[in-house]
C-alpha positions as CSV (number, residue, x, y, z in Angstrom):
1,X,55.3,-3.6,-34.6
2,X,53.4,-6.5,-35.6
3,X,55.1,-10.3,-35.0
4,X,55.2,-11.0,-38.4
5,X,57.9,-7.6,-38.7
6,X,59.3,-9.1,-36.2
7,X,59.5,-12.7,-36.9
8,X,61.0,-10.9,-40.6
9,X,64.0,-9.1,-38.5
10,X,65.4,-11.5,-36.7
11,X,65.3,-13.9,-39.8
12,X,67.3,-10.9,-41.8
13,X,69.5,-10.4,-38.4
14,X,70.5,-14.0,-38.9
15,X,71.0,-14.0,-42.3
16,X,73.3,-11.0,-42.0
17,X,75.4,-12.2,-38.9
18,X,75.6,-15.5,-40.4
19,X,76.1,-14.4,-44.4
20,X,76.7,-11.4,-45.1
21,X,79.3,-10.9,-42.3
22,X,81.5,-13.6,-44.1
23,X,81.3,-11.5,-47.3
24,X,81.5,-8.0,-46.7
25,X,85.4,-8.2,-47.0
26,X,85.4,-9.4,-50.3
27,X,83.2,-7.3,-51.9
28,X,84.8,-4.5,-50.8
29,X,87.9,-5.8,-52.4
30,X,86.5,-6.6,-55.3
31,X,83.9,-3.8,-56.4
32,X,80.9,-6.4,-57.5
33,X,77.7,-6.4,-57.3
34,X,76.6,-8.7,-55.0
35,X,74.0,-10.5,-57.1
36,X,73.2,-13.7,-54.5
37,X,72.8,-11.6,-51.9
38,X,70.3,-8.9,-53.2
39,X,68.4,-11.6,-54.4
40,X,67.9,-12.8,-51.2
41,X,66.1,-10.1,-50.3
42,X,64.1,-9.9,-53.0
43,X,63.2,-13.2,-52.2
44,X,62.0,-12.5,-48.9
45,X,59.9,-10.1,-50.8
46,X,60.8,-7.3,-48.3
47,X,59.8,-4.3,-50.5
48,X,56.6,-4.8,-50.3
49,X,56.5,-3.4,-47.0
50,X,56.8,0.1,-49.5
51,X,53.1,-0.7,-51.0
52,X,51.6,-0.6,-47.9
53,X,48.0,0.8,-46.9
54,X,46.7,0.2,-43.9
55,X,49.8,0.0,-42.0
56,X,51.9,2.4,-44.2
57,X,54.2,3.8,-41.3
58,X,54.7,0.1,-39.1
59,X,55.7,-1.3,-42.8
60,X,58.1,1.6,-43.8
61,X,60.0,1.7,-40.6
62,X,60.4,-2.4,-40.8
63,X,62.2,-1.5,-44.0
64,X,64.5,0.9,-42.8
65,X,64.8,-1.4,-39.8
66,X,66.4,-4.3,-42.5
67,X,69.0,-1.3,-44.0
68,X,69.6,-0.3,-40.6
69,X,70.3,-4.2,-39.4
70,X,72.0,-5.0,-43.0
71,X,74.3,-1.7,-42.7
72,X,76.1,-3.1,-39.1
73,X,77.5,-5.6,-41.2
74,X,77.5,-5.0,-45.7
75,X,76.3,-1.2,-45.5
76,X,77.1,-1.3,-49.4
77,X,74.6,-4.1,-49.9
78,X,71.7,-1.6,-48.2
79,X,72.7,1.1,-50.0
80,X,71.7,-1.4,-53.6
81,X,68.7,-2.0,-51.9
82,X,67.5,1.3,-50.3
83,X,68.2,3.1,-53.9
84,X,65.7,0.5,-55.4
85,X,63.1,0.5,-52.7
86,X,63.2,5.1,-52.3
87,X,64.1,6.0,-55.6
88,X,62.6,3.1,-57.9
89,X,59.7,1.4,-56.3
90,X,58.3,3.9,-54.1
91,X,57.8,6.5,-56.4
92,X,56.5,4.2,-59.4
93,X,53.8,2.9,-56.8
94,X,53.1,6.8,-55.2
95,X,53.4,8.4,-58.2
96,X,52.6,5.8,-61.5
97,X,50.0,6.4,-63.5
98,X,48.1,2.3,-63.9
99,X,49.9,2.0,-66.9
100,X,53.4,3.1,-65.5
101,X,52.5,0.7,-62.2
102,X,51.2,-2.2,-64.6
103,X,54.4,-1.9,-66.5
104,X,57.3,-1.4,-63.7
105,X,56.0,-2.2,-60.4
106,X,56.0,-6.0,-60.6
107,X,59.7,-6.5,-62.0
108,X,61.0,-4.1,-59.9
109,X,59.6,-5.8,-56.5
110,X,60.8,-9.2,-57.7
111,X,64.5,-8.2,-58.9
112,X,64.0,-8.3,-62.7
113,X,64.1,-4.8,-63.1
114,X,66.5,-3.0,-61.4
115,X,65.6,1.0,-61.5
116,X,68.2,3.6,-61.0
117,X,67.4,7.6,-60.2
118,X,69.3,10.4,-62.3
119,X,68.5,13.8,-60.1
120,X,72.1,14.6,-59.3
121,X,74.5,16.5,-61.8
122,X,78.1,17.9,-62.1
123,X,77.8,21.3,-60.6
124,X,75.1,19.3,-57.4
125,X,71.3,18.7,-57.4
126,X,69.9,21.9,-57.1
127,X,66.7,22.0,-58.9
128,X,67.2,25.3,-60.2
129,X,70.5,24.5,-61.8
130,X,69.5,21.5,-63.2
131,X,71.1,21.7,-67.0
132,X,69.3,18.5,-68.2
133,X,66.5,19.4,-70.2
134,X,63.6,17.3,-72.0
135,X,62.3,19.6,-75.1
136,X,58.7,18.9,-75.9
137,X,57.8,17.7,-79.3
138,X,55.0,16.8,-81.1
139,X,55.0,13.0,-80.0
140,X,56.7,13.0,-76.7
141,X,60.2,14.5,-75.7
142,X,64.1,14.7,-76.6
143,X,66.2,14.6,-73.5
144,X,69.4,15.9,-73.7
145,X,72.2,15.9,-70.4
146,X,74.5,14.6,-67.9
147,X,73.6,12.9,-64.6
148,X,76.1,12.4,-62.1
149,X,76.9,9.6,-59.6
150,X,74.0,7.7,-60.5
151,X,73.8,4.4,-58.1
152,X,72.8,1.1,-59.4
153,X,73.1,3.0,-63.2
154,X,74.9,0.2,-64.5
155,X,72.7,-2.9,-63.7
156,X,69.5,-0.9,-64.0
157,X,66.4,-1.6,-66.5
158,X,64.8,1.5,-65.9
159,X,65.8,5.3,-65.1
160,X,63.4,7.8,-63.6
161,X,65.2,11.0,-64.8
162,X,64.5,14.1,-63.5
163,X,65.0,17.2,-66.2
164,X,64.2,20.8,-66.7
165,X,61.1,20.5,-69.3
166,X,60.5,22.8,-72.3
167,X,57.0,22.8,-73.4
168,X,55.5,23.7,-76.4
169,X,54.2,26.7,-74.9
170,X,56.7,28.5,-73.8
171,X,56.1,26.7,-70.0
172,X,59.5,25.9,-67.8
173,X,58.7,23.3,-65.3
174,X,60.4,20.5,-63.5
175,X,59.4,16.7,-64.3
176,X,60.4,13.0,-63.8
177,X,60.3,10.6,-67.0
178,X,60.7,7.1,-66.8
179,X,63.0,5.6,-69.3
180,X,64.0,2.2,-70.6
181,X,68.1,1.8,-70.1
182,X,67.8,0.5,-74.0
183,X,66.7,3.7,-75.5
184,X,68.9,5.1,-78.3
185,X,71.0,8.0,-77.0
186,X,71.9,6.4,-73.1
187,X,75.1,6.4,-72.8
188,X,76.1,4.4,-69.1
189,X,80.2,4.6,-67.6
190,X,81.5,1.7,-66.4
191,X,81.1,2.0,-62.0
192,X,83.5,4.8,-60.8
193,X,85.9,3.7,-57.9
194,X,85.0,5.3,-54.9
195,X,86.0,5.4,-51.4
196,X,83.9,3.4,-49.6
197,X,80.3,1.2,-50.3
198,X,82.5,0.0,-52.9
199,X,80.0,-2.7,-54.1
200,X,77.3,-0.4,-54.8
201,X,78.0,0.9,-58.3
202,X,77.7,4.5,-59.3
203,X,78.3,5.5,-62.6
204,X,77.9,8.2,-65.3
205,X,74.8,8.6,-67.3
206,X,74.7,11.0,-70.6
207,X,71.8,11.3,-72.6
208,X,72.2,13.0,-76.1
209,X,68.8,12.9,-77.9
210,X,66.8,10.4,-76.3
211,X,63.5,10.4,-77.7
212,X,60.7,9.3,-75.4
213,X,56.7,8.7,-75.7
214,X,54.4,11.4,-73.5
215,X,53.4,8.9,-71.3
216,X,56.7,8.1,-70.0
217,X,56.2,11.0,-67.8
218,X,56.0,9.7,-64.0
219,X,52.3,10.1,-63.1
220,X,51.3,12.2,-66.3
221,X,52.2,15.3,-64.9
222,X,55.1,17.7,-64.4
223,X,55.4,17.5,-61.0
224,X,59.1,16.9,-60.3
225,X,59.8,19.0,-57.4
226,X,57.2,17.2,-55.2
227,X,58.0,14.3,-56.7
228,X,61.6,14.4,-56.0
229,X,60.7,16.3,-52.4
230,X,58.4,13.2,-51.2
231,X,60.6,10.2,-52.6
232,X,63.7,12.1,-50.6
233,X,62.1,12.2,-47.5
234,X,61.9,8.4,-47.9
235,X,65.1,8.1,-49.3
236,X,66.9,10.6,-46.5
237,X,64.9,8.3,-43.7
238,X,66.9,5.2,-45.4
239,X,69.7,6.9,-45.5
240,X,69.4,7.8,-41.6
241,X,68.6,4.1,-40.6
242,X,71.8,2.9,-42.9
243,X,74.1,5.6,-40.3
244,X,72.8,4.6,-37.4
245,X,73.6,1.0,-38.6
246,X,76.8,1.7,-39.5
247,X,77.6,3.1,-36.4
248,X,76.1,0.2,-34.3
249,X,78.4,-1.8,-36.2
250,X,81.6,0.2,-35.9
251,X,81.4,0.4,-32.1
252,X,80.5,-3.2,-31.9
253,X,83.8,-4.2,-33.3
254,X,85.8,-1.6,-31.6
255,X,84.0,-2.9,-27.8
256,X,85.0,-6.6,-29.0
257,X,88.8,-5.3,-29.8
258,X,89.2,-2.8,-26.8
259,X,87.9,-6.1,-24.4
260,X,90.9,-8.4,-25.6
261,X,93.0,-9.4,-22.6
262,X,96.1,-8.3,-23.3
263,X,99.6,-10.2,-22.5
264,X,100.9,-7.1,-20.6
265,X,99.2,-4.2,-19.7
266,X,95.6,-3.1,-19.0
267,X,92.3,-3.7,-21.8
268,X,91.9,-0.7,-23.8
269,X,88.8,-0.7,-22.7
270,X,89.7,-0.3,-18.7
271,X,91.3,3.0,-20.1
272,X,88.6,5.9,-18.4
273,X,89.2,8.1,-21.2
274,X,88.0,5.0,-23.6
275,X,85.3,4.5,-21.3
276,X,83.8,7.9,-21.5
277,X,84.6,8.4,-25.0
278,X,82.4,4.9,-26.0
279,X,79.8,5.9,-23.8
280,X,78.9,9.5,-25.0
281,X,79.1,7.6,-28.9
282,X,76.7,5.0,-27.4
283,X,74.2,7.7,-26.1
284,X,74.1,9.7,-29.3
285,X,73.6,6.2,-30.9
286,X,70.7,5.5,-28.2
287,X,69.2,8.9,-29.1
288,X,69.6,8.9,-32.5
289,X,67.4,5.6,-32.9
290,X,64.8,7.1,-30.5
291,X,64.6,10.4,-33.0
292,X,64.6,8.4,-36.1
293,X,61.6,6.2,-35.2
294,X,59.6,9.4,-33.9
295,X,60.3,11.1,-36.9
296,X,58.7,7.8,-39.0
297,X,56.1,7.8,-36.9
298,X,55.1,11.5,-36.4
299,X,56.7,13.4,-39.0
300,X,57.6,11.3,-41.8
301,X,57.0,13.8,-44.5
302,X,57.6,17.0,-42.4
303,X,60.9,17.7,-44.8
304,X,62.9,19.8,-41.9
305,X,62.2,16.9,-39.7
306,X,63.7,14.4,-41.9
307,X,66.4,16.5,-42.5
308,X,67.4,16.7,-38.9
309,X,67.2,12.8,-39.0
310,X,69.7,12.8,-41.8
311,X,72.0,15.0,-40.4
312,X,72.0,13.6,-37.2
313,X,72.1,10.2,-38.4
314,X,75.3,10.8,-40.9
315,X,77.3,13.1,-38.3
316,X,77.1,10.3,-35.9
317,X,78.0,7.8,-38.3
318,X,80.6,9.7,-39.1
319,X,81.7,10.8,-35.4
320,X,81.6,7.2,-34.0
321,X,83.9,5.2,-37.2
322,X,86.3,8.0,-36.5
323,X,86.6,7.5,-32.8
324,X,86.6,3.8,-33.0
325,X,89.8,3.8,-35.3
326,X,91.3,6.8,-32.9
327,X,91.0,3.8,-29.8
328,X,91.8,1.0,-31.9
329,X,95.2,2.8,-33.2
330,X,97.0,1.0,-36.0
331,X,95.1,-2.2,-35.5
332,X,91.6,0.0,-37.0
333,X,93.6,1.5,-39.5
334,X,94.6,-2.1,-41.4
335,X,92.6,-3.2,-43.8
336,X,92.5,-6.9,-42.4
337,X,90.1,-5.6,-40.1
338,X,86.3,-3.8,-40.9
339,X,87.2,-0.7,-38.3
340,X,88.7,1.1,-41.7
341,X,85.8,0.1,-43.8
342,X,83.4,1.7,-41.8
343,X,85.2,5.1,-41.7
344,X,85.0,5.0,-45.3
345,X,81.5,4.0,-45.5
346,X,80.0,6.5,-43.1
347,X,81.8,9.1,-44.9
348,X,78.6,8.9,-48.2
349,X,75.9,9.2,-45.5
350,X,76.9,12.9,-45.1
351,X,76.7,13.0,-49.1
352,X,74.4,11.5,-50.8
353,X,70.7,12.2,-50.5
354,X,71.5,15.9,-49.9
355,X,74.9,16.5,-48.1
356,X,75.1,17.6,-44.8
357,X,75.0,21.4,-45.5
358,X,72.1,21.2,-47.6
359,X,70.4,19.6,-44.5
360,X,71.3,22.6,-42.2
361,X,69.9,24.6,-45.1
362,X,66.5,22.8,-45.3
363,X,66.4,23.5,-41.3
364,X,67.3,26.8,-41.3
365,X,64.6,27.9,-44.6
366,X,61.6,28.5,-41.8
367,X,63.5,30.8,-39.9
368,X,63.9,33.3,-43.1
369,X,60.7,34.1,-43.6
370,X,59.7,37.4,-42.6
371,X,56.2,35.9,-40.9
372,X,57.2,34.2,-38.0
């Protein structure tokens, strides 16, 4: 990693002790977006690092290194920004055709234009039972469906929406179009209440009719599935470095509450049984850093690979929140605390992206086949 990466982390590490540690609370009380501090980052102009040539991996895992750092503290906040860096910016830059890039790229990279990602429906994300369709017409295409949990749907200028496409020929294919949150027919709910990342809002999107231009088609082409394949790998690998944050942070502030002194009695933390416990959380922490950075490096868009990042990523997440608020008893489970808040948050890394199952699935697919 070059010094200027990172010079650029332990300015964000800073930041996020000093800031966003003070203001995680309230934002999870509140539900709102946290405008100042996304701004911030877009200030620090930290999504470039997605444009990258010449140093495409070093830049990408300096990226997932901010959600990663961001997470330990306001994991909500790097979920706002990880949605527009995987699902908006990359694929625009990867993907747009030079009109699409000229267009979006610029606004999205400097916070103008937020862009929000409709794959996922009611009944999952399952390309083949995708019921969103976009009929071709004479001058472009009517969209017509309903996208479920949609982050960032509700402040977003743009949508890339992915939809079953009807061609004039008969042809059934798979395709992402870029559309302006404006357009006639786009109808946005108001952020759902969730269980945790509660300033990251998700909402509802329903399109009835929404007629669009041909070249609002990401890239020109109908080429969802890789489309949607490639920006998940980079979105799955974001997801993995936000886990592993939030689990840094959850043992962190169960170690500082387990070391108190007590009045009477023994630390929690001279307890053996704590003891062991934190330490086997710590060394599937250790290991699951080591395997996410060898996966950026080596294997980046092996999809099986990233999958076992995911998974690994979100079941220790999930693993370590819930043993530090086992250890820290009724004191974790209060809300004047973050131990609660991160057994909440952890909870969506096993979701979103592809859940969990759907991981074991993409792992398992190689050992089907029949040539082996």
């Amino acid at each position: 990693m070059s010094k200027e990466s990172h010079a650029l982390l332990e300015e964000i590490t800073q930041y996020t002790n000093d800031e966003l540690a003070r203001v995680t609370k309230h934002y999870d009380a509140t539900e709102e977006f946290p405008t100042e501090y996304v701004d911030y980052f877009f200030k620090r102009d930290i999504f470039r690092l997605l444009l990258s040539q010449e140093s495409e991996t070093e830049d990408f895992y300096t990226f997932i290194k901010i959600i990663q750092i961001v997470s330990k503290q306001f994991p909500s906040l790097a979920s706002i920004l990880l949605t527009q860096g995987t699902y908006g910016i990359w694929p625009i830059h990867r993907f747009g055709t030079p009109a699409q890039t000229k267009q979006h790229l610029n606004t999205a990279l400097s916070g103008e234009n937020l862009i929000a990602y409709a794959y996922s429906e009611m009944d999952g994300g399952r390309p083949e039972f995708m019921m969103t369709e976009a009929v071709e017409t004479e001058s472009g295409w009517t969209l017509n469906g309903v996208k479920a949990n949609v982050s960032n749907a509700s402040v977003a200028s743009t949508l890339i929406i992915a939809a079953k496409a009807l061609k004039q020929s008969g042809e059934t294919c798979y395709g992402l179009f870029i559309v302006d949150t404006q357009t006639p027919g786009i109808e946005i709910s108001e952020p759902i209440e969730k269980m945790g990342m509660k300033a990251l809002p998700v909402s509802t999107l329903t399109l009835t009719d929404v007629q669009i231009e041909k070249d609002q088609v990401l890239g020109g082409i109908l080429a969802g599935n890789e489309q949607n394949e490639n920006l998940m790998n980079k979105m799955k690998l974001a997801v993995s470095a936000q886990a592993l944050g939030i689990a840094q942070g959850s043992i962190e502030k169960g170690l500082l509450f387990t070391g108190y002194e007590r009045q009477f009695g023994k630390r929690l933390i001279d307890l053996q049984m704590n003891q062991f416990r934190l330490a086997e959380l710590e060394t599937l922490i250790q290991a699951t850093e080591a395997f996410i950075k060898q996966v950026v490096e080596t294997n980046a868009n092996n999809t099986s690979k990233v999958a076992m990042a995911k998974l690994m990523s979100s079941n220790v997440a999930i693993e370590t929140t819930d043993t530090v608020i086992q250890i820290t008893g009724g004191y974790g489970y209060m809300r004047n605390n973050d131990i609660e808040r991160y057994v909440r948050d952890a909870k969506i890394t096993g979701i979103y992206g592809g859940s969990s199952d759907s991981q074991k699935k993409i792992i398992a697919q190689p050992w089907l086949s029949k040539e082996q």
